[in-house]
N, C-alpha and C positions, 0 to 999 in steps of 0.2 A: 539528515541526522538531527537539525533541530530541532524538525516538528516534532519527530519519534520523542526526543527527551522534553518537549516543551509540553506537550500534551499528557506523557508519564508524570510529570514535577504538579502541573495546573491543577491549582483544591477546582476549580469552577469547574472543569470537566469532570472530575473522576469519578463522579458519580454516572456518569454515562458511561463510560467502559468498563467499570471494575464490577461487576455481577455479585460479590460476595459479600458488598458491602448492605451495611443498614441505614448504617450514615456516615458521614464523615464531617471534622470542624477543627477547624484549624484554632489552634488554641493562642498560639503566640507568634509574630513575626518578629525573627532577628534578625533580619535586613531583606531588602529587596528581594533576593535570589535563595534565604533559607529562612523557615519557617515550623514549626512542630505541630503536628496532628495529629489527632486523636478520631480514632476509629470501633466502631462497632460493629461485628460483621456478624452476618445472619448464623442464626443455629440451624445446626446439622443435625437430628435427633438422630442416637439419644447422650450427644455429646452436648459439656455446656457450652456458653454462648460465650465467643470469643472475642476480647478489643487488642487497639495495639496503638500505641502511641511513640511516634517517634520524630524525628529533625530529618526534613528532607531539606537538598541544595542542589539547585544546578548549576552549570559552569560551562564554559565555553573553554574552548583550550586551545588556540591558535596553533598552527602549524609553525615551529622557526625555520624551518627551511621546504621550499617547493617540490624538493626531491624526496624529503620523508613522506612527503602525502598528503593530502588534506588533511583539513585541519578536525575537531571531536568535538562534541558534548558529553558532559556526562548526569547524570541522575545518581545520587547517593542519597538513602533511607535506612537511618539506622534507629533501632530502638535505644527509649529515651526516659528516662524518668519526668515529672513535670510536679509541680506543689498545688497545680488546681487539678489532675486529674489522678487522685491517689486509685487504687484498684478496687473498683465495686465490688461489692458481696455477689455470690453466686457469678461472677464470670473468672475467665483465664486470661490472664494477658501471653498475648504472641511476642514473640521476642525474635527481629531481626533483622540481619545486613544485606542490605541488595544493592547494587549497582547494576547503572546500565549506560554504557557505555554506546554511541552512533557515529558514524563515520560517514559523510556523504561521498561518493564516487560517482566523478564526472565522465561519463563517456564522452569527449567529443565527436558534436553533428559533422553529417557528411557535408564539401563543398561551400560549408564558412554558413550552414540554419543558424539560426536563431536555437540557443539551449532552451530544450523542454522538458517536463517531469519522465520522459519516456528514456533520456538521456542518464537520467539518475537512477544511481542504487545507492544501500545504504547498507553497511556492514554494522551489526549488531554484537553487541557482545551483552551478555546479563551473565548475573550472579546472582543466587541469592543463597545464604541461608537462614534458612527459619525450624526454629523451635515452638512448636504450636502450645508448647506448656502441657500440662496437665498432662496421662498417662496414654501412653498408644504404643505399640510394638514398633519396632525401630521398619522393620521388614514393611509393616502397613504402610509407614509413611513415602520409605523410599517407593515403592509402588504406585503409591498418590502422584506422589511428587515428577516421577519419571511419567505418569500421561498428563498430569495437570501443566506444568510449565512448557511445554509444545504447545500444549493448549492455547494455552494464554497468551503467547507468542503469536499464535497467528491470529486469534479473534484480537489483540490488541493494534498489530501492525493491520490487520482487514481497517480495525475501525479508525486508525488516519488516516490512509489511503483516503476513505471514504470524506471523511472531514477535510481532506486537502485535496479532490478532487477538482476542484473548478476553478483551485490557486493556478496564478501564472509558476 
């Protein structure tokens, strides 16, 4: 569950997983764990070119009791105002809430092994919602939306797996 939200929240990776972007820069750190970014993401012709700027934070969220379950991370990226990134000419800004919430679950090994990545699962929960601005039929977008976020889903969780394959 960590990795899953540590690699979601990390400006230094996102540029390897997220496909849609053009760039990405963090504009300002407000502590350790929250931070706001500013994004440009590629045009889609013959729609204009899209940014979005918002305060992301991650968190860890301990378990208070054994019996509820392991313990979560979460990821929260909400769109944001900022006094250095007012809104360019000729783009739209995206406007949105997402969360994503991981949960690691332990199977324990047969016979007292040693715990390995083959032991673990990770219960996932995401939200988003986004308003992509400017003008699109409601109908278009939910259609977007319902193949894109599967999508995303699995090329995201494919690419840490990949990135955490050789961790203990």
């Amino acid at each position: 569950g960590h990795e899953l939200c540590h690699y979601f929240w990390d400006p230094e990776v996102r540029m390897e997983w997220e496909t849609t972007l053009e760039s990405s820069q963090v504009i300002e750190w407000m502590s350790q764990d929250t931070m706001v970014t500013y994004q440009v993401h590629k045009r889609v012709w013959p729609a204009t070119q899209r940014d979005s700027l918002f305060w992301s934070t991650i968190r860890h969220c301990p378990s208070e009791d054994e019996e509820e379950g392991p313990d979560y991370w979460i990821v929260v990226n909400h769109s944001t105002d900022h006094v250095s990134c007012p809104l360019r000419e000729k783009q739209v800004r995206i406007r949105f809430n997402v969360a994503m919430i991981c949960q690691t679950v332990v199977q324990p090994p047969e016979n007292g092994k040693q715990i390995d990545r083959s032991n673990l699962t990770c219960r996932i929960q995401y939200s988003a919602t986004v308003n992509p601005g400017g003008w699109a039929p409601a109908s278009v977008i939910r259609v977007i939306s319902k193949r894109e976020v599967p999508k995303f889903l699995k090329t995201y969780t494919s690419y840490v797996q990949q990135k955490t394959r050789d961790i203990p």
